[in-house]
N, C-alpha and C positions, 0 to 999 in steps of 0.2 A: 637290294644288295648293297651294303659299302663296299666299293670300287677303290682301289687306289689311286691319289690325287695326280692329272693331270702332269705329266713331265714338261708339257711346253710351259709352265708357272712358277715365277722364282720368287716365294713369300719375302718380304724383307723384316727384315727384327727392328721392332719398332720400340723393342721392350726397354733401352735406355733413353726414351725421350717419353715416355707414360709422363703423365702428370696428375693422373685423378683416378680415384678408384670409384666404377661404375656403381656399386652396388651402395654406396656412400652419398650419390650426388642426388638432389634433390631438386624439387618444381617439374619444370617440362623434360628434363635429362633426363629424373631420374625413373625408377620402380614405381609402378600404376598399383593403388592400393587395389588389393584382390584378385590379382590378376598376376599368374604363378610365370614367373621370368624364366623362360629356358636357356637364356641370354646368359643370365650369372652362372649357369652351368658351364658355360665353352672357354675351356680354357687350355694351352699350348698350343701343339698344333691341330687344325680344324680345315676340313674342307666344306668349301659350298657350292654347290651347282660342280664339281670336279674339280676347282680353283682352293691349292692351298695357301692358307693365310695361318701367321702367327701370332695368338692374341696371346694374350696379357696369365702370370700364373696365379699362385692363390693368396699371395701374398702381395702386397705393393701394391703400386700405380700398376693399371692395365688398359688404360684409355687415353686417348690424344684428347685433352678438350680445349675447344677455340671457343672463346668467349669477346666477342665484340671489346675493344678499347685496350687489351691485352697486347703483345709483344708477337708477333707472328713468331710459328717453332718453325726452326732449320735442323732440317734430318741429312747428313752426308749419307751419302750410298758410295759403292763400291762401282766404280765405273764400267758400265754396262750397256749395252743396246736393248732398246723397246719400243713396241708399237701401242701397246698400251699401257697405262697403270691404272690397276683393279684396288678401289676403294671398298674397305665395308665400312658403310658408314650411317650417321642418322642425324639429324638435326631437330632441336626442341621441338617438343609439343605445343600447338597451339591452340588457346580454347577456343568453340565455335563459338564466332558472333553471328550473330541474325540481325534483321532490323528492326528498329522499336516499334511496338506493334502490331507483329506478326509472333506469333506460336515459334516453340521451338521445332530442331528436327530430330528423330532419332533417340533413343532410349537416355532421358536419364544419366543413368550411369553411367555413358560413354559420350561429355561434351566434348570430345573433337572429333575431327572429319578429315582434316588435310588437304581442305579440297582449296587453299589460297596457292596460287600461281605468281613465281616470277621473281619473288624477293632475295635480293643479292645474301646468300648467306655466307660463303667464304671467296676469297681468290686460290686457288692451288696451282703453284709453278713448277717449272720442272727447269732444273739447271744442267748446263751442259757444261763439256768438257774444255770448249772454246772460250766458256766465262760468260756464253750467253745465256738468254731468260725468255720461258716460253709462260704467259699466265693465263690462267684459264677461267673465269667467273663459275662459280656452281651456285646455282639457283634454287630455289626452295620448288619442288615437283616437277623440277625437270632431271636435275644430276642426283638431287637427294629429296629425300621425304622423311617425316618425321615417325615413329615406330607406331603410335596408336592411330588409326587411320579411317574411316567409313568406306565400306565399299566401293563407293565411285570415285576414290581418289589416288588411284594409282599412279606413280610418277611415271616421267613420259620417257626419261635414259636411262632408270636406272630400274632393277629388276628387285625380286624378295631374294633374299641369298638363300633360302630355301629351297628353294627352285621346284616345278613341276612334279607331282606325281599319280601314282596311280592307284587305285584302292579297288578292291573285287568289293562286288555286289555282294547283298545280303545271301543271298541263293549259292554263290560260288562259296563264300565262307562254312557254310553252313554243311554243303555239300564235302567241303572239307575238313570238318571235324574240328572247324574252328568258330571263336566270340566272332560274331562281326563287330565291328569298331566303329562307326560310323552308321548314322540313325538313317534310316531304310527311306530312298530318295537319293540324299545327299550321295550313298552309297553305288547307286545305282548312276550316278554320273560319271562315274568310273575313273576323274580326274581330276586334279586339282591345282589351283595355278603356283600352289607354295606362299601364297599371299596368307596371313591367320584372317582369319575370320574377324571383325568387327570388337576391337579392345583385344585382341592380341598383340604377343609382343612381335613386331617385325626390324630385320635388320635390310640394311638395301645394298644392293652390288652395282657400284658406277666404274665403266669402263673408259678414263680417260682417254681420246685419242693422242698418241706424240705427234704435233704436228713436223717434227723432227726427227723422224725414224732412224736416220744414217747416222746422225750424232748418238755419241754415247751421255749417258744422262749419270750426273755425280751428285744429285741431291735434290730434294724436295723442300717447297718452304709453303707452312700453310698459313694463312689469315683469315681470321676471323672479321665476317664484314659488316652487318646487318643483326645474326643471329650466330645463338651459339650452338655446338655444333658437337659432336664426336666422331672418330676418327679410329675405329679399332682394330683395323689390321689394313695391310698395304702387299700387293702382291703384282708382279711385273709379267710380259710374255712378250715373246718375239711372233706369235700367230700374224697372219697377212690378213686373217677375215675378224672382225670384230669379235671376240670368245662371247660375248653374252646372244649374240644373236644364233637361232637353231637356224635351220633349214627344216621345210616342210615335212610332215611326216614322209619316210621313206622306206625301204621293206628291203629284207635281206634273208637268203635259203641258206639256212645254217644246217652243217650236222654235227649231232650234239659227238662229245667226245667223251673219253670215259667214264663210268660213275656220275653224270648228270642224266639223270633220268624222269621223264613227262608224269605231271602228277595223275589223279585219278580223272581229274577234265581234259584230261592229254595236251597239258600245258605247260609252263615253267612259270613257277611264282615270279611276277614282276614288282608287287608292292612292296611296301618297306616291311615286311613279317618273311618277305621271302629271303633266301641264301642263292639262289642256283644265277639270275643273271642278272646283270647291271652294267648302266654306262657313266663313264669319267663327263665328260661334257654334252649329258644329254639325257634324254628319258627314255627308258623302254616303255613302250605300249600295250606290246601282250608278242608272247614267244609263244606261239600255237604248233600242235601239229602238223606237218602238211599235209595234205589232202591230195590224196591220188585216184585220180581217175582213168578208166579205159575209154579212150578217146570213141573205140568200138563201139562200146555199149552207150554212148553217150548220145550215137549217133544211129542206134540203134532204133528198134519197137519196144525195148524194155519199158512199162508201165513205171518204173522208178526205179532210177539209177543212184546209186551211194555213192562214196568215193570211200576209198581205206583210208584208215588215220596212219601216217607213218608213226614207226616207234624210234626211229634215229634221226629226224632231218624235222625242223622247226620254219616257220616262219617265223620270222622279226621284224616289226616293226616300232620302228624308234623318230624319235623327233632330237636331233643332235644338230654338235658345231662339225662339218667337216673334217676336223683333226682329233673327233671323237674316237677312244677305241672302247671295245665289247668286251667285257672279262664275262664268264661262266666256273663256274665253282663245283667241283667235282666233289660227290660223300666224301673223300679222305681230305678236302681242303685245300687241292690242287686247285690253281686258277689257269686258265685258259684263254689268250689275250686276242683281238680280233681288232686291226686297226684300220678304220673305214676308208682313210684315205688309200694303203694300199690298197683295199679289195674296189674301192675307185675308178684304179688304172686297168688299163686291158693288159693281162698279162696270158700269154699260152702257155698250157701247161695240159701236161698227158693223161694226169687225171683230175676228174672232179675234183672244184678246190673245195676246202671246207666249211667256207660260206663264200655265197654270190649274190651279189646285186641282183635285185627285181627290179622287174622295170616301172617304173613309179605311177599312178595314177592323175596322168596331165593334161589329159584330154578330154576335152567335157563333149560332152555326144548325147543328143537328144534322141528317145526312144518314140518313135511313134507303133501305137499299137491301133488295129483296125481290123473292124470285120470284114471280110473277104466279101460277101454279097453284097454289103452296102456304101462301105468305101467308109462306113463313121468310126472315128474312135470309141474303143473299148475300154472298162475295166478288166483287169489281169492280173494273173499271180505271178512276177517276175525274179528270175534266179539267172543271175552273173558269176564268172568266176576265171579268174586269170590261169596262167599255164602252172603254177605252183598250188591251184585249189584255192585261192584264196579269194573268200566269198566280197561283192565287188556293188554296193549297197546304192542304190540310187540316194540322188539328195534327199536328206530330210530322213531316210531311215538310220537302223541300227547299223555297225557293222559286224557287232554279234549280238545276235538275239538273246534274251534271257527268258526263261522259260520253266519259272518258277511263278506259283502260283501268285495271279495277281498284278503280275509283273508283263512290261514289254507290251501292252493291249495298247498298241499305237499305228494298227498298220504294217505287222510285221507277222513270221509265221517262220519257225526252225521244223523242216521236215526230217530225223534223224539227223545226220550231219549237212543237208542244204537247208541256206538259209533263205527267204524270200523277202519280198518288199510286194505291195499290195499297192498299183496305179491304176489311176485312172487313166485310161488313153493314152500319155506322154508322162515322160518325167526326164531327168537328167541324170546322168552315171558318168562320174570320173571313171575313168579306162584308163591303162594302159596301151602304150603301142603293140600293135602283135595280135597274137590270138586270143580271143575272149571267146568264154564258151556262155551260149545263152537259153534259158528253159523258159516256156511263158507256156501258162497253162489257166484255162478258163472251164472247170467245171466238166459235167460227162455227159456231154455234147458236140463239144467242141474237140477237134485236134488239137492234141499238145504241140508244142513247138522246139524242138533242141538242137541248135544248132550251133556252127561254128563258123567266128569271123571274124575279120580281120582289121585291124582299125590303124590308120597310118596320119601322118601331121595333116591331111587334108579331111577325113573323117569329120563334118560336122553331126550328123542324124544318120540314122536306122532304121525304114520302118517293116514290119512286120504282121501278115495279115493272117488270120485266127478262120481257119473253115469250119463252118458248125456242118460236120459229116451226118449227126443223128438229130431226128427233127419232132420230138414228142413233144415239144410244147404246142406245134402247130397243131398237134391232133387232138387239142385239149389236157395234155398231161403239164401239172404244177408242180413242180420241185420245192421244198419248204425244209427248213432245221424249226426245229418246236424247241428246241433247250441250248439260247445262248446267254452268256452272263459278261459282266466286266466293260463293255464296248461302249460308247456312246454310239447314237441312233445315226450320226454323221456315217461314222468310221464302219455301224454296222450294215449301214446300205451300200459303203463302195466295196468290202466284203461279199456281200450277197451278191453284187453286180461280178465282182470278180471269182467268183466262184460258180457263177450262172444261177445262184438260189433266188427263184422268184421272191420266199416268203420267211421272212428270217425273225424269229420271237424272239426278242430280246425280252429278258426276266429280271426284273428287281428282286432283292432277293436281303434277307439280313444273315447276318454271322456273326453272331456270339453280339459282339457290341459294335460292330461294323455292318452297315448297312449302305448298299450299293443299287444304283440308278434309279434310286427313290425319284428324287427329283427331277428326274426324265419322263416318268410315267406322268400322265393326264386323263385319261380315262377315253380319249376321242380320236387320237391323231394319229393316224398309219403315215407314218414317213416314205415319199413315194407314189404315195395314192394320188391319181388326179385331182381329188376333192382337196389335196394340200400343194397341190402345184408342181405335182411330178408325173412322170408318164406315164405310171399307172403298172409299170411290166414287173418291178423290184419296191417289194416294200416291206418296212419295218413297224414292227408293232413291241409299243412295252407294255408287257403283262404284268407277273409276278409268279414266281417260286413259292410255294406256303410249306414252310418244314419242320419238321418234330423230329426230338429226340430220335425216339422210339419208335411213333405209328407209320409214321414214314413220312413222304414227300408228293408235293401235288403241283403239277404246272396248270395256270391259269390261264389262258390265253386270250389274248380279245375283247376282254370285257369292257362296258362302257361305265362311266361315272366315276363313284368314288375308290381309291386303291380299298382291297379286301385284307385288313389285320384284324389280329395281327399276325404281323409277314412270317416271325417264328412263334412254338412255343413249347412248353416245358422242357425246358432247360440247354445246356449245350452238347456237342457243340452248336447245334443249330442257334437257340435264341440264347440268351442273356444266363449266367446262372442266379438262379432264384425268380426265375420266371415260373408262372405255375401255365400246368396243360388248360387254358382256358375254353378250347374248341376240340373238335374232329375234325378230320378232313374231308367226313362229308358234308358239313356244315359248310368247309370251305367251296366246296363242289357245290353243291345250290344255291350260295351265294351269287358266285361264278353263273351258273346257270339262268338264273333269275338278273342278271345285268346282261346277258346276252353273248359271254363267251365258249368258249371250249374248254373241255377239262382232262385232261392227261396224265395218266402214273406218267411219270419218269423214270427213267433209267432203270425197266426193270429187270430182275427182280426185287431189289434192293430199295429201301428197306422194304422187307416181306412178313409185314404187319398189317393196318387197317386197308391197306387197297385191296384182301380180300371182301372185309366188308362191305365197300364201297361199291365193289362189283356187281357184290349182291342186293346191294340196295339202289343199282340202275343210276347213280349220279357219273359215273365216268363214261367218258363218249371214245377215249382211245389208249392203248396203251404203247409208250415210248420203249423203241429197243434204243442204248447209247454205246455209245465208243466214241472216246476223246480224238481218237486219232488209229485211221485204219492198217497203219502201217507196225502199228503198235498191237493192236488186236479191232478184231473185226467182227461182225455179227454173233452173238457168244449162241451158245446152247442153253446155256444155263438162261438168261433170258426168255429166249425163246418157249422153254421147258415152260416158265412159267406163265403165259401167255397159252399154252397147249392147255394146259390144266384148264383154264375156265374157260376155251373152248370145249373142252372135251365135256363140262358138266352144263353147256350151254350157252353162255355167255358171249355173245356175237359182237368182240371187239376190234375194231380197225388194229392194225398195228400204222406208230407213224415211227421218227427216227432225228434221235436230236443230238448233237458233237458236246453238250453242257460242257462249251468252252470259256475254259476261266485261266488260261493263259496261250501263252505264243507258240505253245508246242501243240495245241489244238487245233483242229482242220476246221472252221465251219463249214458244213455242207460235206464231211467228211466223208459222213453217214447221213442221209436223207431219206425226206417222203417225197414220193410223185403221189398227188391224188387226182382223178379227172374229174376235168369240169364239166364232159361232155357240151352241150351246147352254151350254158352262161356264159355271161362276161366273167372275167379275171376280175374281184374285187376280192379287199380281204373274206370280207363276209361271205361272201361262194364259197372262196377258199377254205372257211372253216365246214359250211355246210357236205363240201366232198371228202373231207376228212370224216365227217359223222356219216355217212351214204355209204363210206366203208371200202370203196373202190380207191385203194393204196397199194403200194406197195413202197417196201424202203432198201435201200442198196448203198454199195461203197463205190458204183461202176457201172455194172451190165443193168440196162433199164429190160425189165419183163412184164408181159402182159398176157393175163390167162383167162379163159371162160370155161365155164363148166356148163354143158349143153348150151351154151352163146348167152348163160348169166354171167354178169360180170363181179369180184371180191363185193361182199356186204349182201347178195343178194341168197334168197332161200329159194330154194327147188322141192318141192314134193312129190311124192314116187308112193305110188301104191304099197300096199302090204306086201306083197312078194317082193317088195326093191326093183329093181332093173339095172339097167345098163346105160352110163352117162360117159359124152364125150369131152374129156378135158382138151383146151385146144392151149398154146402158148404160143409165142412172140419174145425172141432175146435179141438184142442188139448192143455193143460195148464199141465202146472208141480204142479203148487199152489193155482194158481189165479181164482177161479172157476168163471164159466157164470150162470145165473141166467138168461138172455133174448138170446134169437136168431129177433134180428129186420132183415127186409128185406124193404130198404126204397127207397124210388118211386120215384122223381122228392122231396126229403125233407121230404114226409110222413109215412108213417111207412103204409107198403103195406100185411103186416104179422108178426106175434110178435107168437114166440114158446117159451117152456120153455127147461129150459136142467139144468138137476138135476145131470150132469157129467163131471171128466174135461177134458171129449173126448167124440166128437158127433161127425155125420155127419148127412146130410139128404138135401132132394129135395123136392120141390116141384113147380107147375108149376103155372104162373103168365100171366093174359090175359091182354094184352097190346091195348088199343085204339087210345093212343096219342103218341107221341114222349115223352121221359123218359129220364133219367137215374137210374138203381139200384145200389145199393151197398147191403153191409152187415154190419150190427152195432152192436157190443154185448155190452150188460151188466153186469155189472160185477168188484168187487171191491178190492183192495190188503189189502183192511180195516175192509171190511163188509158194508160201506153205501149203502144201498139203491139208486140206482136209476145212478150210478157211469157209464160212458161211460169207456169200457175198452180195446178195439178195434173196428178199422172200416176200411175195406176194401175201393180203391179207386172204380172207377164207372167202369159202361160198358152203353155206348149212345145205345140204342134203338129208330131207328129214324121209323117213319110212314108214307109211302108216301115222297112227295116234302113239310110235313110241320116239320119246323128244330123244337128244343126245342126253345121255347122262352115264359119266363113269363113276360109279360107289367110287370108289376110291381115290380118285381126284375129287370129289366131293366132300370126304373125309379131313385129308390133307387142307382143304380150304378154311374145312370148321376149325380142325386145329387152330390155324391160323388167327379165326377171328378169337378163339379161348383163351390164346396167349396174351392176344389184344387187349380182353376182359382185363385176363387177371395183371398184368399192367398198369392199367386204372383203377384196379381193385386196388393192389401195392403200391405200387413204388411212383404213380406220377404225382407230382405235386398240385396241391387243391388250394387253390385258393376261397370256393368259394361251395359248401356242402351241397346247396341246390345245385350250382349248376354242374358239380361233376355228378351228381344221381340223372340229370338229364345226357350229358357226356355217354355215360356207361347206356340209358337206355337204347340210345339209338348205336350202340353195334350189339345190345340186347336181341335188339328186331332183327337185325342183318344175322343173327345167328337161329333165330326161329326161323325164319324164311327157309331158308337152308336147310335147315334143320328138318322141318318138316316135308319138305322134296324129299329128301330122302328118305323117310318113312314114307310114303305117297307112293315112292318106286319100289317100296319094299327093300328096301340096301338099310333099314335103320340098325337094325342088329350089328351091324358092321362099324360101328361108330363108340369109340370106348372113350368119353371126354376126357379132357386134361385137366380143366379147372370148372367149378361148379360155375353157370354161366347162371341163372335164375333165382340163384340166391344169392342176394347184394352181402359179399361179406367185407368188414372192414380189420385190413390186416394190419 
């Protein structure tokens, strides 16, 4: 927002003593060939940094130039009092030397740097009114600097007149229906020092001091000492604190006033695209909603607390000078002034003013986090927040999270409106004096922690101990996410630890022409493992992602030796365009298989393509239910639906449960697998064997455990021709998450529906079986409160009846479909690179659709089957 300039700043008109026209002068003065001057654009009155200055108009001399050997210029002033005089100024370019025999530094096309110290370039005096003389040496990169510069050469008193600012990430622009400006990174730093980049034109702001304050000052005389120099605007102030120096960031509860209204991020544009706020001598940060919480529920048992966004009252935070004021810009154009020094002073008054000081973040305070049983520091999920909502970020994190895809994968995690930071055992947090509200949360094990406290100038450390109230890893149960992306294997094991996820898959994975943690993968190293020098309890493994267009997508898991491509193909957005479909994904699958990993649909049902073949042709060992984040949506049906279907026509698939987190608004371990070890050691490789043995189940919460006649998920029961009567038994137990349904479901249908008003049940009961089945266990149950929310579900146990297997005609049907569309796919439209190998391609979901095919004739359901695309006759369309 342009503010209007600074009242404490008296510009002086410099415009009868000009002697050179900028855009005329040449060598180190003048215009850098190719390099577009926004300099020759400023011209009358111009503010910078809040400070107005009067330069030069479009005609005539508009520049003071001091050239070495020349007659010093004497400028009368009108006699005045000042504490400072504000130069904008710049002195020649200098080219870089190096020494003979070493290399240059730095591109080419920008030989200088600025980085020479110390050299006398002018004397500037200041005359008083008594007839005395105050002179002040200016130094080349202390008072002034020359406009083309390298980045490590910034001067040490004098500032960019551009001054600081702020620029939204690519995801905030985009979110708001606008170009982002600024190339994705750069963007994402969210600030800027005002300095141009490396061969931009920069001007510099030197803040004289008057050593002379009481005297009034009747003229300046500048000399030219060493180098020559320019002088393009001169501006005075009576301020007591130095104008160019801020004060650290600081935070202010504003409420907005009329006609300025929070945009769609429930924010106030702060960068230079925005109209609604700005400061004269300083920077705004970011003007957010405030955040309000019920200190009740805070301190409540709610499983997750929000806070409401207000729609009238903002936080502010700005980095300014003390005698800064706040304008805000109302739709009709009305400005709205806010001056920081009053809102400074303590003043009473009857009602809320309409903005107030926060209390500023001064207190550094060590968090120690530790397990209750053993007295050791923990990793943890940690969330801070002052009395205004204002999210309160240990060192080293964000202090807003961004949570656009690809972005923010650094140790952070925005759950709705809380934001978190991800430690290990300790970290440091600027506070606030006062109340600070605290959450630290480890996984669904462990009590959460919410608390409220208070922190005063003696306040060094906090520590904090984490009771693991439910104990299923002691009884052999493994927690694991199968589908993470983006992380480094670092970042993704103190995740896992802070989350409690034993066993965390990290996936390489490509996209289109991007390709991600390639170079992380090795074929051998579980990070974490004792075999690599970790404790064995929290480990990381990179896999690979394999994905298609069309046929769908395949997690790898585990494998040993060389990575399995290629990673994508035919075409995007998964691989490249003009990729051809060179494989299936059950090629990728016995690959997989044949190096000694696990193999997993992800996310499904989606794409609901070749993973029916694949089923049928016995290469998949599990299928992944996903959800990015549970608070968003939670266990689907539709999933699930499809995971029923090839139980119902036989197919005896684990279910596991993977967060496929690819930014910071994603939970790892949101959504999980428990699989048990029963008696093994904990290594990855158990780890994948109990995932294949079937005994899993996957949750957002409530851990369950079920047996059908005391088989436990993966195991098959046999029962005579008449069927009988089998006792399903269960085990629920939840830290937060409570159940609200006990389903017990049948071949898909819900075969019994209990209530459980606790967040620990058990109970049996028994089940009379006539046909071949499968059961599971399903709860309901939400980390929200919606209604009707799937929150666990155990895998199956087969219940076969006599010689007749499970088989539904019509889930059977629907499958073939599936692989026909498959066919006709690679019949059309995938791209071929190479004629043999797509006629082998096509053969092999040829087979997976005989197979099938023929079962069902076999059970007599064939008639019932009306194809969609000729599958037996290779047609080329």
């Amino acid at each position: 927002m342009k503010t209007p300039p600074s009242s404490h700043f008296t510009p002086i008109d410099l415009r009868p003593h000009f002697n050179a026209r900028r855009d005329e002068l040449q060598g180190g003065l003048g215009r850098k060939a190719g390099v577009a001057e926004w300099i020759t654009q400023l011209q009358g009155l111009q503010t910078f940094r809040g400070i107005p200055f009067l330069l030069g108009g479009a005609t005539g001399s508009d520049v003071l130039a001091l050239r070495p050997g020349e007659a010093p210029l004497s400028i009368p002033l009108a006699p005045a009092k000042a504490t400072y005089v504000v130069f904008l100024h710049v002195v020649t370019d200098h080219a870089r030397v190096m020494p003979r025999g070493f290399g240059g530094f730095g591109p080419p096309t920008h030989p200088v740097d600025g980085n020479e110290l110390g050299t006398p370039v002018a004397t500037y005096s200041l005359r008083y009114a008594d007839g005395s003389e105050a002179q002040v040496p200016v130094l080349r990169r202390l008072a002034i600097q020359q406009r083309h510069i390298a980045w490590s050469a910034s001067p040490f008193e004098a500032v960019p007149a551009l001054g600081p600012h702020v620029n939204s990430t690519h995801g905030e622009d985009l979110a708001l229906d606008r170009a982002p400006t600024m190339s994705f990174g750069f963007a994402e730093c969210r600030a800027a020092s005002g300095r141009l980049r490396p061969g931009g034109e920069n001007l510099w702001l030197y803040a004289l001091p008057n050593p002379h304050p009481s005297k009034e000052i009747t003229g300046i005389q500048l000399r030219a000492e060493e180098e020559a120099a320019l002088v393009y605007a001169v501006s005075t102030t009576r301020l007591a604190e130095h104008p160019l120096r801020l004060q650290v960031r600081r935070k202010l509860r504003l409420r907005l006033p009329p006609g300025v209204e929070l945009n769609r991020l429930g924010e106030l544009d702060v960068d230079d695209r925005g109209d609604q706020i700005g400061m004269d001598l300083g920077t705004v940060i970011s003007a957010r909603a405030v955040l309000e919480y019920s200190q009740d529920e805070w301190l409540g048992d709610a499983n997750d607390v929000q806070p409401v966004r207000s729609r009238s009252e903002v936080l502010v935070e700005y980095a300014a000078h003390p005698d800064a004021k706040l304008y805000l810009r109302g739709r009709d154009g009305s400005l709205h002034m806010h001056d920081l020094r009053a809102l400074a002073a303590d003043k009473a008054a009857d009602e809320p003013p309409p903005a107030m000081s926060i209390a500023p973040t001064t207190r550094p305070v060590k968090f120690r986090i530790l397990e209750k049983e053993t007295g050791q520091g923990v990793a943890a999920r940690l969330h801070c927040h002052g009395p205004a909502g204002e999210y309160l970020a240990p060192r080293g994190h964000h202090r807003k999270v961004n949570t656009g895809f690809f972005e923010d994968l650094f140790g952070d995690f925005a759950n709705g409106l809380n934001q978190y930071a991800y430690v290990d055992g300790t970290c440091i947090v600027d506070l606030p004096l006062g109340l600070v509200f605290v959450e630290i949360r480890r996984g669904f094990e462990v009590r959460p922690i919410r608390r409220v406290v208070h922190i005063d100038a003696n306040t060094e450390s906090l520590t904090f101990e984490l009771e693991k109230v439910i104990r299923w890893r002691e009884q052999g149960w493994v927690s694991s996410d199968t589908h993470v992306h983006f992380l480094n294997p670092q970042l993704a094991l103190l995740e896992g630890k802070a989350e409690d996820v034993n066993v965390v898959n990290l996936l390489a994975s490509q996209w289109g022409e991007l390709f991600t943690n390639v170079s992380e993968f090795d074929g051998r190293t579980t990070l974490g493992a004792k075999d690599f020098g970790g404790d064995g309890e929290f480990l990381v493994r990179v896999g690979t992602e394999n994905r298609m267009q069309v046929l769908g997508h395949l997690s790898l898991l585990g494998y040993d030796g060389e990575m399995i491509h290629p990673l994508c193909t035919g075409g995007p957005d998964e691989s490249a365009i003009g990729d051809p479909l060179e494989t299936t994904m059950s090629e990728w699958a016995e690959r997989c298989r044949r190096q000694g990993g696990l193999v997993v649909l992800p996310h499904a049902p989606m794409p609901q393509a070749e993973r029916a073949a694949d089923i049928v042709l016995g290469v998949i060992d599990a299928m992944e239910m996903m959800t990015f984040n549970p608070r968003d949506a939670q266990i689907t049906a539709f999933g699930l639906a499809d995971w029923y279907r090839f139980l119902n026509i036989g197919y005896h698939l684990p279910l596991v449960a993977g967060s496929d987190k690819m930014s910071a608004a994603s939970l790892l371990g949101g959504v999980r697998t428990y699989s048990q070890l029963g008696e093994r050691e904990f290594t990855f490789l158990n780890w994948m064997d109990s995932v294949r043995n079937g005994d899993t189940f996957i949750t957002v919460g409530p851990l369950v455990s079920m047996t059908v006649e005391g088989r436990r998920p993966g195991s098959r029961i046999q029962l005579p021709a008449g069927g009988g009567t089998v006792t399903v038994d269960w085990r629920i137990e939840s830290v937060s998450v409570p159940v609200k349904k006990i389903e017990v479901v049948c071949n898909g249908l819900v075969a019994f529906e209990l209530s459980c008003d606790d967040l620990e049940c058990k109970g049996s009961l028994p089940l009379r079986v006539t046909e071949s089945c499968w059961v599971a266990i399903r709860l309901r149950g939400s980390v929200v409160g919606r209604d009707g929310d799937i929150a666990a579900h155990t895998s199956a146990v087969q219940v076969e009846v006599g010689d007749k297997p499970i088989f539904a005609a019509a889930d059977a049907v629907s499958v073939l479909a599936q692989i026909e569309g498959t066919i006709a796919y690679v019949d059309t439209l995938a791209p071929r690179a190479d004629e043999d190998k797509h006629a082998g391609l096509r053969a092999n979901l040829a087979l997976a659709h005989h197979r099938l095919h023929r079962r069902l004739h076999q059970l007599g359901a064939g008639h019932s089957h009306t194809p969609i695309h000729a599958v037996h006759t290779h047609r080329d369309h």
